[in-house]
C-alpha positions in Angstrom: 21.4 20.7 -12.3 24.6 19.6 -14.0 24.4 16.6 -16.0 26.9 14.2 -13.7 24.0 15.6 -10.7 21.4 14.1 -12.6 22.8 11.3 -13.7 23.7 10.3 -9.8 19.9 11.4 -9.0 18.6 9.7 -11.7 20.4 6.2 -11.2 19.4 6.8 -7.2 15.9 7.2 -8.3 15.7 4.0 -10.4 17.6 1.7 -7.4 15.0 3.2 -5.1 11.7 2.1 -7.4 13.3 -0.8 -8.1 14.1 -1.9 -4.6 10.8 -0.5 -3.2 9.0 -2.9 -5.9 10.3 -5.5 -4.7 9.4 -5.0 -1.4 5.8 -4.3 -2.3 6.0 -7.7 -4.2 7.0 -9.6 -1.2 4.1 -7.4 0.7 1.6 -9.4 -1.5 3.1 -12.4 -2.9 3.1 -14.3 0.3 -0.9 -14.3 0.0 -0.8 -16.9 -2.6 1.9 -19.2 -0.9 -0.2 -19.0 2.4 -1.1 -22.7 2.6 1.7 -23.7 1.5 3.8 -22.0 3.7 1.4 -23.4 7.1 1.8 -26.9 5.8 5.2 -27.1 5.9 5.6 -25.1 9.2 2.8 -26.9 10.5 1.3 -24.2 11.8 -2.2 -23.4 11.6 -4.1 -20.6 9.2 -4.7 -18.2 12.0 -1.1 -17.7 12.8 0.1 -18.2 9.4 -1.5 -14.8 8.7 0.7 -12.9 10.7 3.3 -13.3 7.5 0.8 -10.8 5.4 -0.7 -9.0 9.0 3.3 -8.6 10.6 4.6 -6.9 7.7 2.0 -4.2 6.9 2.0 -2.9 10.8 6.1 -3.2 10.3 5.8 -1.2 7.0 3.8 1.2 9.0 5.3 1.4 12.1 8.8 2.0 10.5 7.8 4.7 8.0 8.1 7.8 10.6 12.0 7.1 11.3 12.9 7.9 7.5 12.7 11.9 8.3 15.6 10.7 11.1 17.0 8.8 8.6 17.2 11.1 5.9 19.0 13.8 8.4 21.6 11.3 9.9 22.7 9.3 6.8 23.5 10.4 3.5 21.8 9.3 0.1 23.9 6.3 -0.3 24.0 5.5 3.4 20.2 5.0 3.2 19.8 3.2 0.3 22.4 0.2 1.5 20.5 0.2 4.5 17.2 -0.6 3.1 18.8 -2.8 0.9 20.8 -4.9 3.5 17.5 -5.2 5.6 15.8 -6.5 3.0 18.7 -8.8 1.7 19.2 -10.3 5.5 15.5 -10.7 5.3 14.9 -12.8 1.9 18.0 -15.0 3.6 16.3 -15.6 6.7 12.9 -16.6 4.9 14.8 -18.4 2.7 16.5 -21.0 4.9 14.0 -20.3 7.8 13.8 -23.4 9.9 10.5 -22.5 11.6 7.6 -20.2 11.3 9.0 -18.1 14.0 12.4 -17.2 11.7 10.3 -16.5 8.7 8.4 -14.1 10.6 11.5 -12.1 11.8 12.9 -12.3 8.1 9.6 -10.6 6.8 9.6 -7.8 9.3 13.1 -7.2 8.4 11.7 -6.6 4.8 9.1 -4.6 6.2 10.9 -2.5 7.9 13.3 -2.1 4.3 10.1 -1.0 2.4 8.9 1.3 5.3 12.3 2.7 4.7 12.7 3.3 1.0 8.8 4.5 0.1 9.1 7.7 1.6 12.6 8.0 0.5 11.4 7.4 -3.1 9.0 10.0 -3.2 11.4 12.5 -1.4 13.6 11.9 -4.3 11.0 12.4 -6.9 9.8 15.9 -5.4 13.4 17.0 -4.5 16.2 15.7 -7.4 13.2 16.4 -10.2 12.3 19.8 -11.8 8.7 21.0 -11.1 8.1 20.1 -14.9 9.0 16.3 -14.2 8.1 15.9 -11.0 4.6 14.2 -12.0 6.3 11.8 -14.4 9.2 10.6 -11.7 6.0 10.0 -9.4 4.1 8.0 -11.9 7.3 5.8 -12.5 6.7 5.5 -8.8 3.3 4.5 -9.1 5.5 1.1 -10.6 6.3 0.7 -6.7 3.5 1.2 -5.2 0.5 -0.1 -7.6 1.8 -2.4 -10.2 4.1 -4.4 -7.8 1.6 -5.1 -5.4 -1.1 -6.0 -7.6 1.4 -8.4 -9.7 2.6 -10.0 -6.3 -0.1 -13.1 -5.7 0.6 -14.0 -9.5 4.3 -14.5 -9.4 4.2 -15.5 -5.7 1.4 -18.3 -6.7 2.8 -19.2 -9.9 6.3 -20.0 -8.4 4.9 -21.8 -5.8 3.0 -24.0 -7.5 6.3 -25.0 -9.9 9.4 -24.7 -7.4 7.9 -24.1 -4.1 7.2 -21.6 -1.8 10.9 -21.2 -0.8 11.7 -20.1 -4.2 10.2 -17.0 -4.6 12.9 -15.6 -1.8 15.5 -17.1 -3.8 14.4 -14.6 -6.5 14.3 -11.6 -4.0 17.6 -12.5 -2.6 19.1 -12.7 -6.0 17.5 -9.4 -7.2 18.6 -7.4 -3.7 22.1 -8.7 -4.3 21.9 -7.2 -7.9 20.8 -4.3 -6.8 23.2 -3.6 -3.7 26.1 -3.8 -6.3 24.6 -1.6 -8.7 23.8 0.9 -5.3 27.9 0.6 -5.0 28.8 1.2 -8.7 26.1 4.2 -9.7 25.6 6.1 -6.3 28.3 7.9 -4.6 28.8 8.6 -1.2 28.0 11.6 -0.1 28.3 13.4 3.5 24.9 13.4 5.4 22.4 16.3 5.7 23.0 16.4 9.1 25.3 13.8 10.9 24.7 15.1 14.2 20.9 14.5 14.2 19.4 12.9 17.1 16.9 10.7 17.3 13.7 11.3 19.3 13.4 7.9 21.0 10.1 8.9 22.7 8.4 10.1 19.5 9.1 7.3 17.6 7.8 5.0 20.6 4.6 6.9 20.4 4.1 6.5 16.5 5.6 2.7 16.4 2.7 1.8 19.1 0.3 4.1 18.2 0.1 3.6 14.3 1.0 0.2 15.3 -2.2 -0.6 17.3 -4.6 1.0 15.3 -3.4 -1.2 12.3 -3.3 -3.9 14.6 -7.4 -3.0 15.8 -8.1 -2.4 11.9 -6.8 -6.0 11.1 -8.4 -7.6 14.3 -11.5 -6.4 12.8 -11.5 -8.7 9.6 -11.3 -12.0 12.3 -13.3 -11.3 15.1 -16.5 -8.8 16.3 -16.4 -5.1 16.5 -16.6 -5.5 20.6 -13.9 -8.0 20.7 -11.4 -7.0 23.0 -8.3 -7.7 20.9 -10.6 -4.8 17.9 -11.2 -2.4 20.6 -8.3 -2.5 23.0 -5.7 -1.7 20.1 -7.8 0.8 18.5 -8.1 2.8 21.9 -4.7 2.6 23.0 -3.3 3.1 19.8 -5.4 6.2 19.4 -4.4 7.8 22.7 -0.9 6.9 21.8 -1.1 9.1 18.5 -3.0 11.7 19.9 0.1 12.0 22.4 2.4 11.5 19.4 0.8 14.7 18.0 1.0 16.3 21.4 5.0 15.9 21.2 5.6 17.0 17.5 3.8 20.2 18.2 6.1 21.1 21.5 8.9 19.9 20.3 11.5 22.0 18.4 12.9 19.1 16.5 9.7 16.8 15.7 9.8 13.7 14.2 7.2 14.7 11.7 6.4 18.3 11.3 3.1 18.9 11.2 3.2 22.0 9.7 2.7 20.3 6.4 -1.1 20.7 7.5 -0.7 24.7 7.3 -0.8 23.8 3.4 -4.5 24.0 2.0 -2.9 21.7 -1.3 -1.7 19.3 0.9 -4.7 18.9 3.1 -6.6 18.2 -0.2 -4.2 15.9 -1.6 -3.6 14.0 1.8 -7.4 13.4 2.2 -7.8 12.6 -1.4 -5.1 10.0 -1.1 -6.6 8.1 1.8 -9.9 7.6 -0.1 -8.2 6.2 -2.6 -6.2 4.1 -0.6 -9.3 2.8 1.4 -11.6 2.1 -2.3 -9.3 0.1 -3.3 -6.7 -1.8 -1.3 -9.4 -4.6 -0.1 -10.9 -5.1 -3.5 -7.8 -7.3 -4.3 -9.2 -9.3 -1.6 -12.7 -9.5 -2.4 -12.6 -10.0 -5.5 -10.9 -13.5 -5.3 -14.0 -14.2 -2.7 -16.5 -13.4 -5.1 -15.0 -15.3 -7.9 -14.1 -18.5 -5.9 -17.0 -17.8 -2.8 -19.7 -17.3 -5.2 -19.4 -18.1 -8.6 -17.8 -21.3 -7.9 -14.6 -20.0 -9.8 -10.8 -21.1 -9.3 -8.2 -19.3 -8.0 -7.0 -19.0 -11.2 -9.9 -17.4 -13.1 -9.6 -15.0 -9.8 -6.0 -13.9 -10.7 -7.5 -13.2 -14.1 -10.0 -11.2 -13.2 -7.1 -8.6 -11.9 -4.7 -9.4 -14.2 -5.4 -7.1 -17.3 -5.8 -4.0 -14.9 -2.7 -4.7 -13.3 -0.9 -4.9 -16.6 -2.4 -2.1 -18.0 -1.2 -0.2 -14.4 2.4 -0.9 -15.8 1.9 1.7 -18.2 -0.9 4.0 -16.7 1.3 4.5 -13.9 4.1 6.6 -15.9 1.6 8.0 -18.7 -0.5 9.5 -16.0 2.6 11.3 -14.7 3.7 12.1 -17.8 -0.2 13.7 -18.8 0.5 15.8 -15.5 3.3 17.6 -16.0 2.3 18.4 -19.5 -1.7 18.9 -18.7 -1.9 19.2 -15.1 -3.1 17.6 -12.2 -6.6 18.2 -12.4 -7.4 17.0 -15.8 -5.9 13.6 -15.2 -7.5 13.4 -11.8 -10.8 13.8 -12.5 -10.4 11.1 -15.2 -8.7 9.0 -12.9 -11.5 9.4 -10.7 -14.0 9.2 -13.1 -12.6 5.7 -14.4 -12.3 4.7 -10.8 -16.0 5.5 -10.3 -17.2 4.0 -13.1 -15.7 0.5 -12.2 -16.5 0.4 -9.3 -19.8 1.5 -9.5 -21.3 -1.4 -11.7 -19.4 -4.3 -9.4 -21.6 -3.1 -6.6 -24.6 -5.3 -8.9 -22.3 -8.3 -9.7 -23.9 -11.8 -8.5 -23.5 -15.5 -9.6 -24.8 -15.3 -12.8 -23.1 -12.3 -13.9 -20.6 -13.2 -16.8 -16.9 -13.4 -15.4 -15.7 -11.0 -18.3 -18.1 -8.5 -16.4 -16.0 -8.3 -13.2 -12.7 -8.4 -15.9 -14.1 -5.2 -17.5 -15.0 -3.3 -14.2 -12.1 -4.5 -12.0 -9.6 -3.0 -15.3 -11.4 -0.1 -15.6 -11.2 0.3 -11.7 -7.6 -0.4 -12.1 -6.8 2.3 -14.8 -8.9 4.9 -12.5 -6.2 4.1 -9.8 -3.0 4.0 -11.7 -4.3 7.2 -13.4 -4.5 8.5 -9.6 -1.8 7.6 -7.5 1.2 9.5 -8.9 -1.0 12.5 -9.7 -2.0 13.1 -6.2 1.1 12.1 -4.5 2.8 15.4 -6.8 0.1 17.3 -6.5 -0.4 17.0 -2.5 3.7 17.4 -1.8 4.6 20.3 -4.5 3.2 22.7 -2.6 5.6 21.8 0.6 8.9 23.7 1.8 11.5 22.0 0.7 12.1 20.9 4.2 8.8 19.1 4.7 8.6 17.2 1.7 10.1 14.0 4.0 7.9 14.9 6.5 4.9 15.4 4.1 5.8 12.1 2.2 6.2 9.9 5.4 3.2 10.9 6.9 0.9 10.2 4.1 2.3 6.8 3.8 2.3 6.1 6.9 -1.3 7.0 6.9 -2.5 5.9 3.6 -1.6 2.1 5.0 -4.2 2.7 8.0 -6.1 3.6 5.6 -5.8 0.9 3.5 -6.0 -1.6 6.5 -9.7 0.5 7.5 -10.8 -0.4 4.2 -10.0 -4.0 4.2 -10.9 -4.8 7.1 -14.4 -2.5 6.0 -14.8 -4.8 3.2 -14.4 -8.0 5.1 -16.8 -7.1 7.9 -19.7 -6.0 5.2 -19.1 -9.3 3.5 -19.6 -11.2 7.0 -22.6 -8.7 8.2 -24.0 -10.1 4.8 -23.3 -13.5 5.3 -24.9 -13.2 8.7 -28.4 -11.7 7.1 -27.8 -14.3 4.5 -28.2 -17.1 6.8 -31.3 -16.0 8.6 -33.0 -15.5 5.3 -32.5 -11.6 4.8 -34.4 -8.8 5.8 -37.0 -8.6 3.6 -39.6 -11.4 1.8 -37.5 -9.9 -1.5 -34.6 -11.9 0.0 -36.3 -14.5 0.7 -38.0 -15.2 -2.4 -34.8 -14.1 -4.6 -31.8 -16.7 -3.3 -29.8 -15.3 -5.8 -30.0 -11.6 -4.7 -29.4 -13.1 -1.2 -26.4 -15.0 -2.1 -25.1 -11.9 -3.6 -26.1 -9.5 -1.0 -22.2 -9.9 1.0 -20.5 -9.1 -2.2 -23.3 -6.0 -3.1 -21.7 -4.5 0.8 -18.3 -4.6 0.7 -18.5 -3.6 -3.3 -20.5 -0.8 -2.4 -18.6 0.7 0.3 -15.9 0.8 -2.1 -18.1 2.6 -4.1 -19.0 5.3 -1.7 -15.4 5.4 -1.0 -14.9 6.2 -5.3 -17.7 8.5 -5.5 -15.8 10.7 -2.6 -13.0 10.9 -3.9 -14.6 12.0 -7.5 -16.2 14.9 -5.2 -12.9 15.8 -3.9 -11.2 15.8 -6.6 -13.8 17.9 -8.7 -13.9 20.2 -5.6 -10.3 20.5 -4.2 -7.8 19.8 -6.6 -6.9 22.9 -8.9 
């Protein structure tokens, strides 16, 4: 590649991360300005939530459209889109009069992420030699597991000292920087395919198929397994992606081609990649319930209970892609998955009177095992894909990684309420009864756990699958 190519891929690349962090940032951020946020709108908890609920089935929901995207508008093209989406969104949030305008502003920053992660990946796998590939996805891994994790602190912390509105002050002033540095660095170019139709139907099908079963999946952490508004979703948006998968296989221009399944690698890496997403997506969450739910903790020694692991992802994230290309995938993995393993392992027999530097060790550990993880696989899963399917191969795990993700929260919440529930009629066994403590304890031991089982899986398929 000559050196004015990689320069232009290279400053592409770094917009891309950099806009995509931001967007996971918001994703998060708005957890810890939730009351804040319903007290001014006056709006209650419930619907409140829909700010954090709206934009992950957004982010979902518009992830398929970026293999259209990527056909029908050029490098440059796609960038200033995700980037004007996301800058009309911080504006509407910003000066939003109601709740109902701050919700439109955060799905148009949904829909902006949904945009750019699959993009940012395709870049990494396609503008990168196969000896760097690893290490572009690692500086990925900035995007999608530092920013996240980081997100409740900043969004709390400027809260508290400026308000709530703030914080989309900052992401308004950050996308403007980074639109004119998208007009400087990247130069347009003519699109892969200008002609390129879009498949209306398809993308109906995936937007309210993925769409309801993220929707069922998040149902799931507020009301019972035979509610209507957990089962309805989850059946229709089943059907609806079963027919989605109907249509890409007949159709001679899919949306997503699913002949990225015809690759044993990526098969591996896809499944490995939804484990990990699962383990450790709700942990964020419970581990601020344990802290503040059972040890009597603040919110504050709960965001320091996740903030040296998410500190130490900063630079985990890029080493491990760096170890990859020069080691290999495996190697890293399996410690990855070890690390992963053994933190979560040991928080599976946290209670009250466990020492709070206890759940600081495990959580960083767990932390390291994920940062250590999520470039690696990505690279691993997608280097095995035509050149042609990496978008396809990169939007589909994404898109599927964040039902995963949702599964697993919502996992985790219902194994803390099913212990809640034996909790109050005075456990199972006369053990319980006789050991408050343990009983107390027994909500966190579930949803920890299932984490657990999630780690140990992953460990197996790693050691098994990934060569």
């Amino acid at each position: 590649m000559p050196a004015t190519d990689k320069r232009a891929a290279y400053s592409l690349f770094a917009l891309v991360v950099l806009t995509a962090a931001c967007g996971n940032l918001s994703q998060t951020a708005v957890n810890a300005m939730m009351m804040g946020i319903v007290t001014d709108m006056g709006v209650t908890v419930e619907l409140g939530q829909w700010l954090s609920t709206g934009y992950m089935l957004m982010l979902g929901v518009a992830v398929p459209a970026v293999t259209w995207i990527s056909k029908r508008f050029s490098a440059r093209q796609h960038m200033l889109l995700g980037l004007g989406l996301s800058l009309v969104g911080s504006l509407m949030c910003l000066a939003a009069p109601g709740f109902w305008v701050l919700l439109a502003g955060r799905i148009l920053q949904a829909v902006s992420t949904g945009i750019l992660l699959p993009f940012m990946t395709t870049i990494a796998m396609v503008s990168f030699p196969p000896g760097r590939q690893a290490t572009a996805m690692g500086i990925a891994g900035v995007a999608m597991g530092f920013a996240p994790n980081i997100g409740p602190t900043v969004g709390g912390a400027m809260a508290s000292a400026w308000g709530w509105r703030s914080f989309f002050v900052l992401l308004a002033a950050l996308t403007c920087v980074l639109t004119l540095c998208a007009l400087v660095l990247v130069k347009p170019t003519k699109p892969h395919d200008a002609a390129a139709r879009l498949d209306a139907v398809s993308l109906s099908l995936s937007t309210l198929g993925l769409g309801g079963v993220l929707l069922g999946f998040s149902n799931a952490s507020s009301f019972a397994l035979i509610s209507p508004y957990v089962w309805v979703p989850l059946v229709a948006g089943a059907a609806l992606c079963a027919a989605f998968v109907v249509r890409q296989k007949r159709s001679g221009n899919p949306l997503i081609d699913l002949g990225v399944f015809r690759s044993a690698r990526f098969n591996a890496g896809f499944g490995a990649q939804n484990l990990l997403f699962a383990s450790f997506m709700g942990v964020t969450l419970v581990v601020p319930l344990y802290v503040e739910g059972l040890c009597g903790g603040t919110a504050l020694q709960a965001g320091m209970v996740l903030l040296p692991g998410t500190v130490a992802a900063l630079v985990l994230n890029p080493l491990g892609g760096v170890l990859t290309d020069r080691l290999g995938a495996r190697r890293v993995c399996l410690v990855g998955g070890l690390m992963l393993s053994a933190g979560a392992v040991p928080m599976c027999f946290l209670d009250a009177a466990s020492p709070l530097w206890q759940a600081v060790v495990f959580q960083g550990v767990r932390a390291c095992g994920v940062s250590l993880l999520i470039g690696p696989l990505t690279q691993w899963s997608l280097a095995d894909l035509p050149r042609p399917l990496v978008p396809h191969g990169s939007s589909l795990s994404i898109a599927v990684r964040q039902a995963c993700a949702s599964f697993g929260t919502s996992a985790m919440v219902l194994a803390i309420s099913a212990g809640q529930g034996i909790a109050s009629r005075g456990g199972l066994a006369d053990g319980l009864r006789s050991a408050p403590d343990a009983l107390a304890a027994l909500p966190y031991h579930l949803a920890f756990g299932f984490s657990a089982v999630l780690s140990l899986c992953l460990l197996v398929t790693i050691a098994w699958k990934v060569r």
